[in-house]
Each structure stands twice: as structure tokens, then as C-alpha cells.
KEKE-3310 file (N, C-alpha, C; in steps of 0.2 Angstrom, whole numbers, plus 5000, padded with zeros to 4 digits):
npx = (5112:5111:5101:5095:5100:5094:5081:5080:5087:5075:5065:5070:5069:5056:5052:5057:5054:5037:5041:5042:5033:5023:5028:5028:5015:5010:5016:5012:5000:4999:5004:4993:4983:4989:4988:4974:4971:4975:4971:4958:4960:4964:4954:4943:4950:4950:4936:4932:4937:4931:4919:4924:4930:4915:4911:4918:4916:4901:4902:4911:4902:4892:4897:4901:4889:4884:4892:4889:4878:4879:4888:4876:4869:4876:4879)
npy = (4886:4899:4903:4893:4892:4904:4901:4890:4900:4907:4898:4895:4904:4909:4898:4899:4912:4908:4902:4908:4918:4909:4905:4919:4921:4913:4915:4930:4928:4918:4928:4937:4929:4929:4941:4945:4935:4940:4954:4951:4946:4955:4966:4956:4956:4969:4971:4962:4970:4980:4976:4973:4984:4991:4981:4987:4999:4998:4990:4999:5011:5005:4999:5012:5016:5009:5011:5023:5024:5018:5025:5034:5028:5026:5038)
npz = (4755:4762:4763:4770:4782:4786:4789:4797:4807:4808:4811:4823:4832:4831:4839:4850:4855:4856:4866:4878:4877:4881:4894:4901:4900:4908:4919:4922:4925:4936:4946:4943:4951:4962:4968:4967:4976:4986:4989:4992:5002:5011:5013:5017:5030:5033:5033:5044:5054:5053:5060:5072:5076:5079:5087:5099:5100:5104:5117:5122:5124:5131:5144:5150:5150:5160:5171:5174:5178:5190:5199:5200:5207:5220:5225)
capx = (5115:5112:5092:5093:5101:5091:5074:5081:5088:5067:5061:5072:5068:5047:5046:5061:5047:5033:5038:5045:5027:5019:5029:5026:5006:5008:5017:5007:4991:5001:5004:4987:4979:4990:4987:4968:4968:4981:4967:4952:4961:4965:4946:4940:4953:4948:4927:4931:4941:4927:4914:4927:4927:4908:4907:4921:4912:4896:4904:4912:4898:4889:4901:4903:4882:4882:4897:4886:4870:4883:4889:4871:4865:4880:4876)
capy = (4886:4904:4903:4886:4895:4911:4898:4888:4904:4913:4893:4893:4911:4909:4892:4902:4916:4905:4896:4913:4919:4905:4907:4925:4924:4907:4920:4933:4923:4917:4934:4942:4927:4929:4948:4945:4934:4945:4958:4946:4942:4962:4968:4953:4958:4974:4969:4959:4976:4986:4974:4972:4990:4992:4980:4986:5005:4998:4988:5004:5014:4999:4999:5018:5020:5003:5015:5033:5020:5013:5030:5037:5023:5029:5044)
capz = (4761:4767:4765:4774:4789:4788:4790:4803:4813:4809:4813:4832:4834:4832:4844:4857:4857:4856:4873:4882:4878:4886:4900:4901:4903:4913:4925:4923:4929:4943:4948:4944:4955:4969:4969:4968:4983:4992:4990:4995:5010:5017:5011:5021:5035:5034:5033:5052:5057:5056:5062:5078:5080:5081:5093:5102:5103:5108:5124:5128:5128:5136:5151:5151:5155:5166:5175:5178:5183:5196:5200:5202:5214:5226:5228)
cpx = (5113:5105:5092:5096:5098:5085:5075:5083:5079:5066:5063:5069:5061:5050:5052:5054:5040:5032:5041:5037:5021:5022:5027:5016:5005:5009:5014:5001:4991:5000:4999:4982:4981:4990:4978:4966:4970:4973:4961:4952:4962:4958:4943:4942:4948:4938:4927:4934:4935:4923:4916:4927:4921:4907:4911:4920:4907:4897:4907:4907:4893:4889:4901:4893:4880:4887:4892:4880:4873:4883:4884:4868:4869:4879:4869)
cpy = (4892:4903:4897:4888:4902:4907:4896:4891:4909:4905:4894:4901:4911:4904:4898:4907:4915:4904:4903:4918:4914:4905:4911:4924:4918:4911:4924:4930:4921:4923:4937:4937:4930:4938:4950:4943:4937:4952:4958:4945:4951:4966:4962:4954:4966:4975:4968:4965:4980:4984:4975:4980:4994:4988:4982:4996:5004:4993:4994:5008:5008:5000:5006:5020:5017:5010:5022:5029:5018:5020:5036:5036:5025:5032:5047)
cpz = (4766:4771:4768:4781:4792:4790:4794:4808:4815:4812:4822:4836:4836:4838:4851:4858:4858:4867:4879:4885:4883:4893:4903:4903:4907:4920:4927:4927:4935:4947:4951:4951:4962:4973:4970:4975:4988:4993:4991:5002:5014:5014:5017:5028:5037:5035:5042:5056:5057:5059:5071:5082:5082:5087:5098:5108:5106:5115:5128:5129:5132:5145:5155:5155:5163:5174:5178:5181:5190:5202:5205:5209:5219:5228:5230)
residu = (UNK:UNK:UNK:UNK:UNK:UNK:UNK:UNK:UNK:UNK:UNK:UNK:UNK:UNK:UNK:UNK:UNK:UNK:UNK:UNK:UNK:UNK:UNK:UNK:UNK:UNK:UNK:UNK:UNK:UNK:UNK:UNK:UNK:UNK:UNK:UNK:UNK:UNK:UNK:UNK:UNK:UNK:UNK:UNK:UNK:UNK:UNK:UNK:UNK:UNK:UNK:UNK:UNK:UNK:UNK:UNK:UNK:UNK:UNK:UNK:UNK:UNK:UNK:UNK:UNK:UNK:UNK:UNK:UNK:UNK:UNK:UNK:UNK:UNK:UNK)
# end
């Protein structure tokens, strides 16, 4: 009677752990995806952030020469 309660409490004990395990890395992998595209997405942010800021120096020196060429002819 006891060893029939010690094997069926080690039997619910493995699958209880079994299925707690497979939650556990089904979560994980959720996790690690959503953290991979999270930092797919602020890298590709930050890729258009610097492109934006390139062209946003070279319209102001752009304007900035078009401005002393304007400046010059005035005078």
C-alpha cells in the first residue's frame, strides 16, 4: 500500500514537472522572440534615425550656403 502511494505520488510528480517544463520553455521562446523582434525593430529605428539625421544636416548646410550666396548677391 505505501510503495503504491510513493510510485503514484514520483508518477504525478514527473508528468506535474514534465508539463510545467514544457510550459516554461514554450514561455521562454515567447519571450526570447519577442525581445529579439523588440530589438529588430529599435536597431531598424535607430538605422532610419541616423539616415534622417544625415539628410537633415545636409539640407541645412544646403540652405545655410544657398543663404551667404543670397547674402553675397546683395551686397
Amino acid at each position: 500500500m505505501t510503495t503504491e502511494l510513493i510510485a503514484q505520488a514520483i508518477s504525478i510528480v514527473t508528468i506535474v514537472g514534465w508539463l510545467l517544463r514544457m510550459l516554461f520553455k514554450h514561455y521562454y521562446r515567447k519571450i526570447a522572440m519577442r525581445r529579439m523582434i523588440w530589438k529588430y525593430l529599435q536597431d531598424s529605428f535607430m538605422d532610419g534615425y541616423d539616415c534622417m539625421e544625415g539628410y537633415r544636416a545636409m539640407i541645412r548646410k544646403t540652405c545655410m550656403e544657398d543663404a551667404k550666396e543670397r547674402f553675397c548677391k546683395k551686397n
